[in-house]
N, C-alpha and C positions, 0 to 999 in steps of 0.2 A: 150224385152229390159226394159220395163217397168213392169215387173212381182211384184206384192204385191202392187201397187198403188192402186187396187182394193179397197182395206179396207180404203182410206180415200176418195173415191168417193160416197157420199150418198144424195139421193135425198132432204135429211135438209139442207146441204150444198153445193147445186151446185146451179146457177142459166146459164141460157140460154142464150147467144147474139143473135142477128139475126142484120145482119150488111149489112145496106143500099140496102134493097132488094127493091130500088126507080125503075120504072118506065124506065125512059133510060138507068139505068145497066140492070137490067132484061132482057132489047130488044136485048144487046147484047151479052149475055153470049153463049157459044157452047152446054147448055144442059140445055136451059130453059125449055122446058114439063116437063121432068123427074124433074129436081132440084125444080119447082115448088109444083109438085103433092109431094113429099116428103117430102121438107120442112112443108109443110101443115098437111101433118098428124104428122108429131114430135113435131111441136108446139102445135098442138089436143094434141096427148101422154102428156106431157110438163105438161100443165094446169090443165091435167085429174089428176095427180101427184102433184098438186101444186106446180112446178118449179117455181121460177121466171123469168120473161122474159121482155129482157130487149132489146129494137129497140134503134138502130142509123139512124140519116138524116143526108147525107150532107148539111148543112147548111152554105152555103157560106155566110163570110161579108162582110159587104158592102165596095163596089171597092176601096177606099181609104184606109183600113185598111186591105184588101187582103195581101198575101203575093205573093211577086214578082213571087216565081216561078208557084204559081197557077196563078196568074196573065198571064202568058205567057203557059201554061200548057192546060187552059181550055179557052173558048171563053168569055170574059165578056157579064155576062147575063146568060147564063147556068144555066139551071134549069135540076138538074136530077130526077125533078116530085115526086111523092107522093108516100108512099108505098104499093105495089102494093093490090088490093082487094081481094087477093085468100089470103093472110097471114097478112090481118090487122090487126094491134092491138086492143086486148080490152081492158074494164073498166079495166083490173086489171094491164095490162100488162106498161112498162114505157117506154117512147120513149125519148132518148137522143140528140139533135141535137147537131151537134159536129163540129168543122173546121177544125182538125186533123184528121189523119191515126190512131191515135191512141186514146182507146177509154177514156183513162186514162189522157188525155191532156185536159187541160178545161170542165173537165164535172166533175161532185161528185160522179163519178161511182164506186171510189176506196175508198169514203168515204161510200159511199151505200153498198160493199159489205164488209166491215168489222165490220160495224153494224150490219149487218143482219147476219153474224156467215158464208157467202160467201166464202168456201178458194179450191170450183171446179168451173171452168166457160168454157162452152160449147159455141165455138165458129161455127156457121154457116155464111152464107151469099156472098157478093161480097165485093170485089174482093181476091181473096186467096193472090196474091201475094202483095197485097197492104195492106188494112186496116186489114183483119184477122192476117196474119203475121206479121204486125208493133204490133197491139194489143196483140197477144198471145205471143211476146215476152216480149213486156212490161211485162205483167202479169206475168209470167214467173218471171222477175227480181223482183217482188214487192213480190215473196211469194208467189204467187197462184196456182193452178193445169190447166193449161191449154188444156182445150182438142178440137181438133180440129174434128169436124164430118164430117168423109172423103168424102159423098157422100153430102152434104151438104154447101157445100161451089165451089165458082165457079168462071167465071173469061171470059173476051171476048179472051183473048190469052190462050189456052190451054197448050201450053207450058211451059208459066211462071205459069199457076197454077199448073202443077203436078212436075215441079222444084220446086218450095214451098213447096207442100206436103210432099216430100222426105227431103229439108232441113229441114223442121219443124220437121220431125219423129227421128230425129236425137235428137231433144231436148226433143223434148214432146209428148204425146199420140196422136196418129192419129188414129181414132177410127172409127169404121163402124156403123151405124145408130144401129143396131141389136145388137151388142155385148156391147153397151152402154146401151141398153135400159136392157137387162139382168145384168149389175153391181147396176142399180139404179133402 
């Protein structure tokens, strides 16, 4: 479906997400060994390439300025913990704290990759059918090449993640760890 996209995917212009791979999502996703032990080595890969890579926290604000529906959504006080130590961030790497699903809402991220020459962004992380898919649509609408790394992304309902999968593939590149790493 997506045939000759190839040619504008290159490692000068793509950079990396890794989205909210915190601590209590981690604990509950359906294929955390595996998503772990591979995410790991793709962000190795990533760096060894000089990708940019760029982390989200959920960062909740504070209760009075929360938004109603997180407000009733999530327990007040919820802390979905630190990113986990198997794929922490380094000196080079930039970590976004964000209140939205979306990574494009309250953060300079869309300011970041248009400076930087940014127009592929390789989506990983939790939750597929939440923050990657609000994200990679957004992106989507702003101009960007949204690629979604099939085995890399995850979700404590398996259902709704590989319903996402399928509706995402529909719009945009749903790419397997391997076959991405041979375009770029």
């Amino acid at each position: 479906m997506f045939t000759g996209l190839e040619k504008y995917i290159r490692k000068d212009n793509t950079a990396l997400v890794v989205w909210d791979v915190q601590e209590a999502l981690v604990g509950r996703i359906f294929n955390r060994e595996k998503f772990v032990t591979d995410l790991k080595d793709f962000i190795s890969w990533c760096r060894n390439r000089k990708i940019p890579i760029f982390y989200t926290k959920i960062t909740p604000l504070p209760e009075k300025f929360e938004s109603i529906i997180r407000k009733v959504s999530y327990s007040v006080g919820w802390n979905p913990g630190d990113i986990i130590k198997e794929v922490y961030p380094e000196k080079d790497d930039i970590v976004l704290n964000k209140n939205t699903a979306s990574i494009f809402t309250g953060t300079n991220f869309e300011l970041m990759m248009r400076n930087g020459g940014i127009t592929s962004i390789m989506f990983t992380g939790i939750a597929t059918e939440i923050g990657i898919e609000t994200s990679a649509r957004h992106a989507l609408t702003l101009g960007f090449i949204p690629i979604i790394v099939e085995e890399l992304v995850s979700s404590g309902d398996r259902e709704a993640h590989e319903r996402s999968l399928k509706n995402m593939s529909k719009l945009m590149p749903v790419m397997k760890m391997e076959e991405l790493k041979k375009i770029l």
